[in-house]
C-alpha positions in Angstrom: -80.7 -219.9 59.5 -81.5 -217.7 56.5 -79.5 -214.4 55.8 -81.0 -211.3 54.2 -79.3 -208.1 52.4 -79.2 -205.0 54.1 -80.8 -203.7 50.6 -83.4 -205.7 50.9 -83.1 -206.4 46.9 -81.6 -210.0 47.1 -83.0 -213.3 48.0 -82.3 -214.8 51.1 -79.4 -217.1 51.4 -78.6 -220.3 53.4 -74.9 -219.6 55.8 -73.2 -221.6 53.1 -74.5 -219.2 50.0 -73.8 -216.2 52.7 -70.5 -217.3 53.3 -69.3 -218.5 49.9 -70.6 -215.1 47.7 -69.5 -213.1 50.4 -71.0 -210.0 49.1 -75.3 -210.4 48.2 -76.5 -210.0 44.4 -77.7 -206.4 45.2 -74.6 -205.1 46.7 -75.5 -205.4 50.0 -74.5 -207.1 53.2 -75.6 -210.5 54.4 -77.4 -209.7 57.9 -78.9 -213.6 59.6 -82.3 -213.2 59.9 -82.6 -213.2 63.8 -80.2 -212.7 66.8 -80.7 -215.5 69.9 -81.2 -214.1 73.1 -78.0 -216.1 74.9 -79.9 -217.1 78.5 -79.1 -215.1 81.8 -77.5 -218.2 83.1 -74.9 -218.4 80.8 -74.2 -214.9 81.9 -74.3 -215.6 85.8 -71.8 -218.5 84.9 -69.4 -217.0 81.9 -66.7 -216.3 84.3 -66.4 -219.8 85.0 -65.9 -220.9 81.4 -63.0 -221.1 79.4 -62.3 -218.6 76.3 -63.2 -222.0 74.3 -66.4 -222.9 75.8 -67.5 -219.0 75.4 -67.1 -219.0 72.2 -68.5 -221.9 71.3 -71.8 -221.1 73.0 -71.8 -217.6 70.8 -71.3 -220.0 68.0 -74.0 -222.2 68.5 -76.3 -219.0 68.8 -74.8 -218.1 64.6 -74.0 -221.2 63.2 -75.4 -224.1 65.5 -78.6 -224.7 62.7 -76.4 -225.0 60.2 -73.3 -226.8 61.4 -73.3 -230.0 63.7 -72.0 -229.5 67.4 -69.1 -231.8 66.9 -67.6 -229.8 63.8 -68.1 -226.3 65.1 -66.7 -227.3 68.3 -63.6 -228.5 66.3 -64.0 -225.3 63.9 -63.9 -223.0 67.5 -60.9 -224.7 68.8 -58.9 -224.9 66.0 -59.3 -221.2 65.4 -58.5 -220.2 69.3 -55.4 -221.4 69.4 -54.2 -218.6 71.4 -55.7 -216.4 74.4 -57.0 -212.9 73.9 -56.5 -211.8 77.8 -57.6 -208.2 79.5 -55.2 -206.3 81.0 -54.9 -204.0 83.9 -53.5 -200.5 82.5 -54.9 -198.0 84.9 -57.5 -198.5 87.8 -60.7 -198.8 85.6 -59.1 -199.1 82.1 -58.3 -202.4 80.8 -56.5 -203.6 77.4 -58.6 -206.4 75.9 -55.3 -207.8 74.4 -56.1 -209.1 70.3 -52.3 -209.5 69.4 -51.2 -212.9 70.2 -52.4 -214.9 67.3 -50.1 -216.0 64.7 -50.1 -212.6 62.6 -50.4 -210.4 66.3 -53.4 -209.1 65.6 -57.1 -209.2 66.0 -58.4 -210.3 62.8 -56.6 -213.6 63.4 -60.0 -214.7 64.9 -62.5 -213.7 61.8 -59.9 -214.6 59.5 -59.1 -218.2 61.1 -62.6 -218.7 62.0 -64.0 -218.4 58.1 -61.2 -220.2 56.9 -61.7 -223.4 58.7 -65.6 -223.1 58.2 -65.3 -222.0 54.1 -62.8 -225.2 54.4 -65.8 -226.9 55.9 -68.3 -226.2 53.1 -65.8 -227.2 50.7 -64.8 -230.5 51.9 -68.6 -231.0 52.5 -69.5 -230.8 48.9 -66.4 -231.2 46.6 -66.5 -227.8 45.6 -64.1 -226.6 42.5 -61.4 -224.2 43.5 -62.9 -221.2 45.9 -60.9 -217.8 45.1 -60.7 -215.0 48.3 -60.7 -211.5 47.4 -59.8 -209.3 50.2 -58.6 -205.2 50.6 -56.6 -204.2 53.1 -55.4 -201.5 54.8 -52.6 -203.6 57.2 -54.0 -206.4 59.3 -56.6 -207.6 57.6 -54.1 -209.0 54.8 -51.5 -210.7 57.1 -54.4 -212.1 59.3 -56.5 -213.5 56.1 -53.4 -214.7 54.2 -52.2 -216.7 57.7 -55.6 -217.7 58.5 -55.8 -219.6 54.9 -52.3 -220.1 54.3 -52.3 -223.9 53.0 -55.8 -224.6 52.7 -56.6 -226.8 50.1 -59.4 -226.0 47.2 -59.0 -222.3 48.5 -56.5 -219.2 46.9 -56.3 -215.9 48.2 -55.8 -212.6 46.4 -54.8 -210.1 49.0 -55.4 -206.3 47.6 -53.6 -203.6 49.4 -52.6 -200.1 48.6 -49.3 -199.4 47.9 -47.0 -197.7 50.1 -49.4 -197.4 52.8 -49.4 -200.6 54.8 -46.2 -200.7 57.1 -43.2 -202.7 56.3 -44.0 -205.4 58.5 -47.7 -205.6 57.7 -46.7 -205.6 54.2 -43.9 -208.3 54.9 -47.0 -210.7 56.6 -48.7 -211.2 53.4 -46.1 -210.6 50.6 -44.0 -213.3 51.4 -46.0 -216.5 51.9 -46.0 -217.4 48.4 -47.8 -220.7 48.1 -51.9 -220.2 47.7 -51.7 -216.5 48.5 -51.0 -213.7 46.3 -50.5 -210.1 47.2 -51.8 -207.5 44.4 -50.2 -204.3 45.0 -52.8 -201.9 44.0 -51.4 -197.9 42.8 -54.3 -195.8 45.2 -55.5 -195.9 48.7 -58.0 -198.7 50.8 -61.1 -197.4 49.4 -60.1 -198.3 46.0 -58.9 -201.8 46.7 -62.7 -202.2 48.5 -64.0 -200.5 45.5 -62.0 -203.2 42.9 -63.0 -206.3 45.7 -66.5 -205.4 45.0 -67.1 -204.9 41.6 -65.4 -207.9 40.7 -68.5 -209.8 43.1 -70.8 -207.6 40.5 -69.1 -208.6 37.7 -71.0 -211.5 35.9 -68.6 -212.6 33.3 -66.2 -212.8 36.2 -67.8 -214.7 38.3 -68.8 -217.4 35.5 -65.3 -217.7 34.9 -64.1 -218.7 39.3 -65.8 -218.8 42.1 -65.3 -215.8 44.0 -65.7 -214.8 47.6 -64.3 -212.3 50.3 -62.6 -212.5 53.3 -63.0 -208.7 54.5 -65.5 -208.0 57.2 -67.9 -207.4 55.1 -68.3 -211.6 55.0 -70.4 -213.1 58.3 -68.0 -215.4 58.6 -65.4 -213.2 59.3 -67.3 -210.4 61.8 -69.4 -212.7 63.4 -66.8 -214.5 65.5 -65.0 -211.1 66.8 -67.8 -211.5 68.9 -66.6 -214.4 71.2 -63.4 -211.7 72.7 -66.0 -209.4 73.8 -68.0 -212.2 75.6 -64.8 -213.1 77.3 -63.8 -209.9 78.0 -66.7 -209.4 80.1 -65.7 -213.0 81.1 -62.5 -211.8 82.7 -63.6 -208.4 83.9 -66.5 -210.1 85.6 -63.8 -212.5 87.5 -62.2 -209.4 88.9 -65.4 -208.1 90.0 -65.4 -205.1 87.7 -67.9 -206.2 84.8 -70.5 -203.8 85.9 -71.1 -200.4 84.2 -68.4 -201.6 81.7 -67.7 -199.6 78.8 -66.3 -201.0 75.5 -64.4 -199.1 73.1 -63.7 -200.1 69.9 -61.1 -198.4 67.7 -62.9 -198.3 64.2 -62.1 -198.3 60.5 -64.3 -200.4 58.7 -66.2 -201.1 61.4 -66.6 -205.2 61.4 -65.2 -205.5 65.0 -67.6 -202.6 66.6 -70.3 -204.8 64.8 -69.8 -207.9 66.4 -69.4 -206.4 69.7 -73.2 -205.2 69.1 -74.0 -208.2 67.9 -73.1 -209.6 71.3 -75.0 -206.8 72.9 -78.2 -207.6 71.1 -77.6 -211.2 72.8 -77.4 -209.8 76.0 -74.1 -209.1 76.7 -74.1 -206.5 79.4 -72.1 -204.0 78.1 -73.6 -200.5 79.4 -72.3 -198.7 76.2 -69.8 -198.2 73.4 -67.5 -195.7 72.3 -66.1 -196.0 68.3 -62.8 -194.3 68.0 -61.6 -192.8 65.1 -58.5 -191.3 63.6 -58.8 -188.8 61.4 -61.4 -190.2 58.9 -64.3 -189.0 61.0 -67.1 -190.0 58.8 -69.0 -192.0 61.8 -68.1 -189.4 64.4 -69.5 -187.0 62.3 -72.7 -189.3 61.6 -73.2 -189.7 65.2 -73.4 -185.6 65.4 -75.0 -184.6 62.6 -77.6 -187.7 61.5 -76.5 -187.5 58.2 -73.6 -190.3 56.8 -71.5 -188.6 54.4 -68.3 -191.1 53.2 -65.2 -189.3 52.1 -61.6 -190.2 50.3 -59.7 -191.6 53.3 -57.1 -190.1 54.6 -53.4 -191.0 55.6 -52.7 -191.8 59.3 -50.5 -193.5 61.3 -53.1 -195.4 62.1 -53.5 -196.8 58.9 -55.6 -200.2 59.4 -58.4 -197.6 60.2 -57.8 -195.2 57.3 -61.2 -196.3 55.8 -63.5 -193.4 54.1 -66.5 -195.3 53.6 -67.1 -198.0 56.1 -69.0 -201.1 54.8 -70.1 -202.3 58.1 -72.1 -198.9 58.8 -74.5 -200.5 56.8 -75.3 -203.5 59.7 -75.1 -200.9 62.0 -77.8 -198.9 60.4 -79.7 -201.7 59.9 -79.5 -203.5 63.4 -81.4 -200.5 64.8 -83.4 -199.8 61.9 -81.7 -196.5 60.5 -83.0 -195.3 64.1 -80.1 -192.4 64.6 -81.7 -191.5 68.3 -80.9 -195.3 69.3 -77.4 -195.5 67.8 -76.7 -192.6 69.7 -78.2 -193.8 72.6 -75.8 -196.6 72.9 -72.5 -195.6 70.7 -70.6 -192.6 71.5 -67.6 -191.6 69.1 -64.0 -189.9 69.5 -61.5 -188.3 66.6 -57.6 -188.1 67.1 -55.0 -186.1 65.1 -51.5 -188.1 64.1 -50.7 -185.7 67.2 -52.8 -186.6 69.9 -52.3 -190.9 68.5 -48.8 -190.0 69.4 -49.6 -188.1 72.6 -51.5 -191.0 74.1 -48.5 -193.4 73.4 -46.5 -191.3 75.0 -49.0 -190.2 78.2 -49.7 -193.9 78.4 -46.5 -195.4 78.2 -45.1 -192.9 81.1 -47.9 -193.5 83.6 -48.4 -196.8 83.0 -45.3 -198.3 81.5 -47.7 -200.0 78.6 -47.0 -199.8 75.5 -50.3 -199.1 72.7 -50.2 -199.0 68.9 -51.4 -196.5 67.2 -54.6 -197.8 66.9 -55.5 -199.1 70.8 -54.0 -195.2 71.3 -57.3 -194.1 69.8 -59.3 -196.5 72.0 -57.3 -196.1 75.2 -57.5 -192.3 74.8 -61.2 -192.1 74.2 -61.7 -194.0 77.5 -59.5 -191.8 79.5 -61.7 -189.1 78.3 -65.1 -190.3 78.4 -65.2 -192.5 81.2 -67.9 -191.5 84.3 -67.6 -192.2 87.8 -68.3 -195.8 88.6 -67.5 -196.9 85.0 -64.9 -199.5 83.9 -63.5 -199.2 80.5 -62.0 -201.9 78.4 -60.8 -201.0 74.8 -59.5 -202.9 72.1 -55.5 -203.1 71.7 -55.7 -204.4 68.2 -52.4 -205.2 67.2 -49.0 -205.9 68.9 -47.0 -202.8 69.0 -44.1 -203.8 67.4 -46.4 -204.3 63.9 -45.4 -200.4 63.7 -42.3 -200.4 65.4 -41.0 -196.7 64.8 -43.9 -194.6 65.2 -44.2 -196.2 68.7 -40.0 -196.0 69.9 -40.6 -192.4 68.0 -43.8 -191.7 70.4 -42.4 -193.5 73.4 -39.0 -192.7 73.3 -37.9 -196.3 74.2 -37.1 -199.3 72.1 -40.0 -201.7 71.1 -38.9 -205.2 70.9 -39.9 -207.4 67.6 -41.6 -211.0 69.0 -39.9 -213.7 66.6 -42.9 -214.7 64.9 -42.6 -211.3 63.5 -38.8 -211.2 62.5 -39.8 -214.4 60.6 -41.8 -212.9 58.1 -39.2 -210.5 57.6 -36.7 -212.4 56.2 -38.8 -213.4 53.0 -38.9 -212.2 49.6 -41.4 -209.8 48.7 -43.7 -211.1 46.0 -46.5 -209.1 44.7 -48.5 -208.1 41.8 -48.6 -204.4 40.4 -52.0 -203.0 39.7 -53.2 -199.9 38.9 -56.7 -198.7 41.0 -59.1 -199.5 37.1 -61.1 -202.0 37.5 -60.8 -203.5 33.8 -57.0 -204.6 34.5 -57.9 -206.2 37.8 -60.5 -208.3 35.9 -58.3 -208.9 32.9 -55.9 -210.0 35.1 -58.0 -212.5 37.1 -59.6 -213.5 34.0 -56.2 -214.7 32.9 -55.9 -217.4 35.9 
């Protein structure tokens, strides 16, 4: 399959070229150049298939012209290693769990997935050294740095801003050491994107290493978020509760919202969306006003979707043609305060003795207040709660216990690379490697 830029100015590139620049020639993002219909008897029959075999079918419908049955298959179960299982919280609100990967959080899928099939590429053709750029704002990092952790032929330069990731997110990615290195960058997300993707412009650069990212902005990594959604409908079908079903995404840069409609454009029957926000609003306010208007992000507790500008609004627009009746039509947002994150913690935690971070509090609230009669809601609980451990016991008012995997990472030795937000260091400093 052939992939084309959502500016329309680049030439269209094989999945391997896609995957490998990451980013297209004219700044936009790769799009693949149809979407398969998935047939209504898979659908009839999903709740009979494992998380695996899900997956693997949404696979084939990306990657299966590209990538022989036997390797994806082995690509698919090597990166769903764990479960991501739905949850009862209330009556007609359900947790589609994304936390029990090895960095407890959902971008252990993406960031698995594109390792094992970059990996792939590379082994294929002998490629020189490949080098993986990627910003964060919290997860991302731990979950890329994890998900390549090891990986011959590949190094990864994880960007993140400083003092604004939380200790233990910072603590995932800064003490690996090995093939990964963490540049501490002196600003906010937005200027770690910004730095990610002008080094992708820059030609000098880019004749001196091979460069490529690992931020949703890559198809490798959003495409595969798709296969929870398919099994969450999977599991909610089992239970008899998969009709009218609502998803609801909480949003930053909006990769994982982008997948899910990805999976709806296959036929997925998900009745509609809801994209929650914190308080950078820029969607939200797209969605009422028609116009998209990015800001400087601002600070939350909910700071993996502190994101200003989101890349992945460009997919969107261009999945339903810049068409902002039909967006509307299917996607729905919501906007919380520090105050009201904290406030659904709290309410949640109290009714339902289940404990949310900060960022499934933005989904889980959203459903509680949108939801119609007749409706079942699932929303994404994107990380373990423990990953930000005392604004949840401060919320909840009960102690949040740390799974070990977590208290492991802990106990290394931070090592990271100061940078300041101009772009000219960053390259001088890559162009010293």
């Amino acid at each position: 399959m052939k992939y084309y830029s959502t500016n329309k100015k680049a030439p269209m590139a094989t999945l391997h070229e896609a995957v490998v620049k990451g980013l297209a020639g004219d700044r936009g993002l790769y799009m693949p150049e149809r979407i398969t219909q998935l047939p209504q008897s898979f659908f009839d029959e999903i709740d009979n298939f494992s998380f695996q075999d899900i997956a693997f079918r949404v696979a084939q419908a990306f990657f299966g012209e590209d990538i022989p049955d036997a390797d994806l298959h082995h690509i698919v179960d090597d990166t769903l290693s764990f479960d991501c299982p739905v949850a009862r919280v209330t009556d007609n609100i359900y947790s589609l769990e994304l936390f029990h990967g090895p960095t407890l959080a959902f971008k252990d899928v993406g960031a698995r997935f594109m390792a094992r099939l970059l990996q792939y590429f590379i082994r294929q053709e002998g490629r020189e050294q490949v080098n993986v750029l990627v910003a964060t704002s919290g997860d991302t990092g731990s979950a890329v740095a994890n998900g390549f952790l090891g990986v011959d032929g590949i190094h990864v330069y994880v960007l993140y801003p400083k003092g604004k990731v939380s200790k233990i997110q910072e603590c995932q990615f800064t003490t690996l050491g090995q093939n990964i290195t963490a540049v501490e960058v002196d600003g906010v997300f937005d200027d770690c994107q910004a730095l990610v993707k002008s080094a992708f412009m820059d030609e000098e650069l880019n004749r001196h290493m091979k460069l490529t990212s690992a931020n949703s902005i890559n198809v490798a990594r959003f495409l595969p978020q798709a296969f929870y959604y398919f099994n969450a409908y999977a599991r909610m079908k089992a239970m008899g509760k998969a009709d009218q079903l609502v998803v609801c995404v909480p949003s930053g840069n909006f990769g994982n919202i982008t997948a899910a409609l990805f999976g709806h454009r296959m036929g997925l029957p998900i009745k509609r969306f809801i994209a929650a926000n914190n308080a950078n609003d820029i969607f939200f306010n797209y969605l009422a006003t028609g116009k998209y208007e990015p800001k400087a992000s601002k600070q939350t507790i909910a700071n993996a979707m502190d994101v200003g500008d989101p890349s992945n609004f460009a997919r969107i627009y261009d999945l339903y043609e810049g068409d902002h009746k039909r967006i509307t039509s299917l996607i729905s947002g919501a906007t919380y305060s520090d105050d009201q994150i904290r406030e659904a913690m709290k309410q949640c935690y109290a009714d339902n003795s289940y404990i949310l971070d900060p960022h499934g509090a933005c989904g889980y609230r959203a459903l509680s207040e949108q939801l119609q009669d007749g409706e079942y809601g699932v929303f994404c609980e994107t990380a373990h709660p423990a990953k930000f451990k005392e604004t949840v016991e401060a919320a909840i008012g009960a102690e949040v216990e740390i799974p070990e995997r977590l208290a492991a990472f802990m106990k290394g030795e931070k090592q990271s690379v100061e940078m300041s937000k101009d772009f000219d260091s960053f390259k001088a400093y890559l162009m010293s490697k």
